[in-house]
VEXDREN-389946 format. One record per residue: residue in three letters; z negated, x, y negated of N, C-alpha, C in turn. Coordinates in pm, whole numbers, plus 32768, in hexadecimal, padded with zeros to 4 digits. Layout:
N
ALAZXYZXYZXY
...
This chain:
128
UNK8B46814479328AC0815378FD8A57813F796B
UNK8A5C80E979AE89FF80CB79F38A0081157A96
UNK8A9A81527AB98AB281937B2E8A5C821F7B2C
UNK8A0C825D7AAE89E282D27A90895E82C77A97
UNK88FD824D7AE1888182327AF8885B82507B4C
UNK88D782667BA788A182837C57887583137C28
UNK888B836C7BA5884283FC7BAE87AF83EC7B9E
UNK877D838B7B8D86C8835D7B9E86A7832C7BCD
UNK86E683267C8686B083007CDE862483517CEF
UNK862F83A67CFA85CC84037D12854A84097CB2
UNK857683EA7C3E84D183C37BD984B483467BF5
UNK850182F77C1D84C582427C3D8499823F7C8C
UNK84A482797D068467826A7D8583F782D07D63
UNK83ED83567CFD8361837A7CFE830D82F17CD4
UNK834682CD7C7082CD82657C0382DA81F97C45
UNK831781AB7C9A830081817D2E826F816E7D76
UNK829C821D7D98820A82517E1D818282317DA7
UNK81A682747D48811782A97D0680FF82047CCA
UNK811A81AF7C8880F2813F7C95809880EC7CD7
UNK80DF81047D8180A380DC7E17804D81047E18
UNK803F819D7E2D7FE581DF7E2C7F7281E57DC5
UNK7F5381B17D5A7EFE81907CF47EA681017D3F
UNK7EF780927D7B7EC780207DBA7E8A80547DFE
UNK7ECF809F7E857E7180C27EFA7E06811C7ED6
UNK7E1781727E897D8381C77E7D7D1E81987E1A
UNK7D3B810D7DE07CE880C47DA67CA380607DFF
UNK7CF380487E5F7CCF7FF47ED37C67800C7F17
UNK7C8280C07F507C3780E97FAD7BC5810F7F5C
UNK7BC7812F7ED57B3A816F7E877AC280F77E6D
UNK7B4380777E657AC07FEE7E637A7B7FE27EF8
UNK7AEF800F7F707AB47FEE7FF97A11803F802A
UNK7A2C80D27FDF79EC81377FFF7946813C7F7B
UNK794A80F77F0878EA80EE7EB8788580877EEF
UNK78BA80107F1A78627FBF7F71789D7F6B800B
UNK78907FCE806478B07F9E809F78767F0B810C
UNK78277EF980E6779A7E76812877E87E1980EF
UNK77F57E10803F77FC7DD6802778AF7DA88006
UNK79007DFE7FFE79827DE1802C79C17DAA80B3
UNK795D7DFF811F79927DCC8179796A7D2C819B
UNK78F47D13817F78C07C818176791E7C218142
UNK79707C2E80AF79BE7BF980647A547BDE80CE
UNK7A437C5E810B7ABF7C3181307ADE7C2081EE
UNK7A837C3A82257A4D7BD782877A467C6382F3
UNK7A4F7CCF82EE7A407D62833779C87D7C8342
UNK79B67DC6838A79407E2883D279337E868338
UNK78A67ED5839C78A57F3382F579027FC58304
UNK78DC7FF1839D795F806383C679F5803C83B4
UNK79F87FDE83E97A9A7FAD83C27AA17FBF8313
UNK7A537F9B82BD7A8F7F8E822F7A96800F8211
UNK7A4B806D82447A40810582257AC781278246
UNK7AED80F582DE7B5B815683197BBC813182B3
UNK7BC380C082847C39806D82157C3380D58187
UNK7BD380A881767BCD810181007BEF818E8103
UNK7BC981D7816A7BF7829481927CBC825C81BB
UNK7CE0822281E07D79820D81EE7DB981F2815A
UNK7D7D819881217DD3817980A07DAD81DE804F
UNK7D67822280377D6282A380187DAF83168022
UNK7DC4832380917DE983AE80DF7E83838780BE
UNK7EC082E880FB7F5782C280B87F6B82D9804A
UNK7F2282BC80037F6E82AC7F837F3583327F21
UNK7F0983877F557F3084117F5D7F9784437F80
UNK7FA7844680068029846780058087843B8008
UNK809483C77F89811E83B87F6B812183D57EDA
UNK808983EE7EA180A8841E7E0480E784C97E00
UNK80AA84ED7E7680DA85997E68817E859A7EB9
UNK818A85317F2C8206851B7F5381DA85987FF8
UNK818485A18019815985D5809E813D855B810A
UNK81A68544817081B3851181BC81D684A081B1
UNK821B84608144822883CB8110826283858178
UNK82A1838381C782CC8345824182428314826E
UNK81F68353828A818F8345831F810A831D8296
UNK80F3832D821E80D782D181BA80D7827581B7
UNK816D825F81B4819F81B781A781AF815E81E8
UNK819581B382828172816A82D48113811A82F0
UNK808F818682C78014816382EB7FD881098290
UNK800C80F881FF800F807E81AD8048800681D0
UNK80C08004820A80E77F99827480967F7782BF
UNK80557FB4832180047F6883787F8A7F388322
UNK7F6C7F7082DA7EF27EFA826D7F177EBA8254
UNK7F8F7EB882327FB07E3581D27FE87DBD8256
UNK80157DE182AD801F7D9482F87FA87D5C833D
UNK7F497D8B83827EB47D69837F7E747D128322
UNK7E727D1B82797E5C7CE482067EB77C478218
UNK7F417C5982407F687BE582387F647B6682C3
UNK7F627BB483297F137B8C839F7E8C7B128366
UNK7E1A7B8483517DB37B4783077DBD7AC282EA
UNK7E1F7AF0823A7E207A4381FA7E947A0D823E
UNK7EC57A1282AE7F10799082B67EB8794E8339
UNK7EAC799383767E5C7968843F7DCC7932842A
UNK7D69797983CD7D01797C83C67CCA79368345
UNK7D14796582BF7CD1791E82837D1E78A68234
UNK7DA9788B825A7DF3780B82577E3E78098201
UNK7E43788381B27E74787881147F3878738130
UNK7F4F783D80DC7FE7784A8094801E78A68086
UNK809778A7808780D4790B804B80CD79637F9A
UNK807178C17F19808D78F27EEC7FDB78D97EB6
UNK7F93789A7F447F13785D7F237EC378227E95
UNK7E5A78067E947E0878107E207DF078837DB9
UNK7DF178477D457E07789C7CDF7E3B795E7CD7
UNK7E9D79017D287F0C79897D477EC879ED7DAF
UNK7E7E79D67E1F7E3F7A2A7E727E707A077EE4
UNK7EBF7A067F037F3D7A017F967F5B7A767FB2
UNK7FC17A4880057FF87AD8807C80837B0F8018
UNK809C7AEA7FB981227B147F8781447B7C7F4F
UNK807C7BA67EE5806E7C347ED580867C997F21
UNK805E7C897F84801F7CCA801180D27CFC8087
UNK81047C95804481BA7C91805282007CE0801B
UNK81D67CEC7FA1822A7D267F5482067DB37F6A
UNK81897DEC7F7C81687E917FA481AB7ECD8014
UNK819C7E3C809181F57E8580F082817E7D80E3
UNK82CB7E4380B8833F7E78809783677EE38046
UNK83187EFC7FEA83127F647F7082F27FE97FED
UNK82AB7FDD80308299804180A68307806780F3
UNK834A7FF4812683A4801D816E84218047812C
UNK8443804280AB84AA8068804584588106805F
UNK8422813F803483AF81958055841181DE80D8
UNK83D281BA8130840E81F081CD848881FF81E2
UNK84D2818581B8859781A781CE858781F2818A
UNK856A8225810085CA826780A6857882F28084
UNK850482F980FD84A9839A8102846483AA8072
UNK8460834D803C83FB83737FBE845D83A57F51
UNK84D683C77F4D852784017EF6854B849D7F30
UNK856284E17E8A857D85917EA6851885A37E5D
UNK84B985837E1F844B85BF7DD483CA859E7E58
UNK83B185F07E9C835D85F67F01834186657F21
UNK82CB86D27F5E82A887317FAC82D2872E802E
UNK827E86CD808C82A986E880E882E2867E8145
UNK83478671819F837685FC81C5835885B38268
C-alpha cells in the first residue's frame, strides 16, 4: 500500500514549490509595498529591501511555474541564510526565540529549498 506513493512524488514536490512559493512572493510583495518601512523593521537599507523583495518574488515564481527551480532555490537559500545570519549574529535571537520569532522558521525554508535543488523541483516543471 504504501510502496505505491512514490507515484506522487511529483505532485508533492509541486505542492511543495507552490507552498514556498506563496511565502516568498508574499514576502517580497510586503518588502516591495513599503519598503522604508519594512526595511526599518528589519534593520536594511531601502534598496536592499527592494532588491529582497524583486528576489523572493522572481523565486518563488519560478518555482510555482517550475522554470529554473534549481537556481530559484537557490536564490531563496541565500535569503534565508542572510535572514538567519541576521537573527542569530545581530539580533541575538534563539533558535526558537520569542514568541516563536527565531531562526528555525527561516530553517526550515532552507531546507525545504534544498529538497527543492537535490530533487530539481520534481517532473512537473517547464524548465530545468
Amino acid at each position: 500500500m504504501l510502496s505505491n506513493l512514490t507515484d506522487y512524488t511529483g505532485i508533492s514536490l509541486l505542492l511543495l514549490r507552490i507552498i514556498v512559493a506563496i511565502i516568498f512572493i508574499d514576502s517580497g510583495r510586503r518588502d516591495l509595498s513599503a519598503p522604508e518601512a519594512r526595511g526599518k523593521s528589519t534593520g536594511t537599507g531601502y534598496a536592499f529591501t527592494i532588491f529582497l523583495g524583486v528576489a523572493e518574488i522572481a523565486g518563488g515564481i519560478g518555482l510555482i511555474l517550475g522554470i529554473l527551480t534549481r537556481f530559484a532555490a537557490l536564490g531563496l537559500i541565500l535569503v534565508m541564510l542572510g535572514a538567519i545570519q541576521k537573527k542569530i549574529f545581530v539580533w541575538k535571537t534563539g533558535f526558537w526565540g520569542e514568541k516563536g520569532m527565531g531562526w528555525h522558521y527561516d530553517l526550515m525554508l532552507l531546507i525545504i529549498n534544498l529538497v527543492i535543488i537535490t530533487t530539481g523541483g520534481g517532473n512537473l516543471i517547464l524548465v530545468n
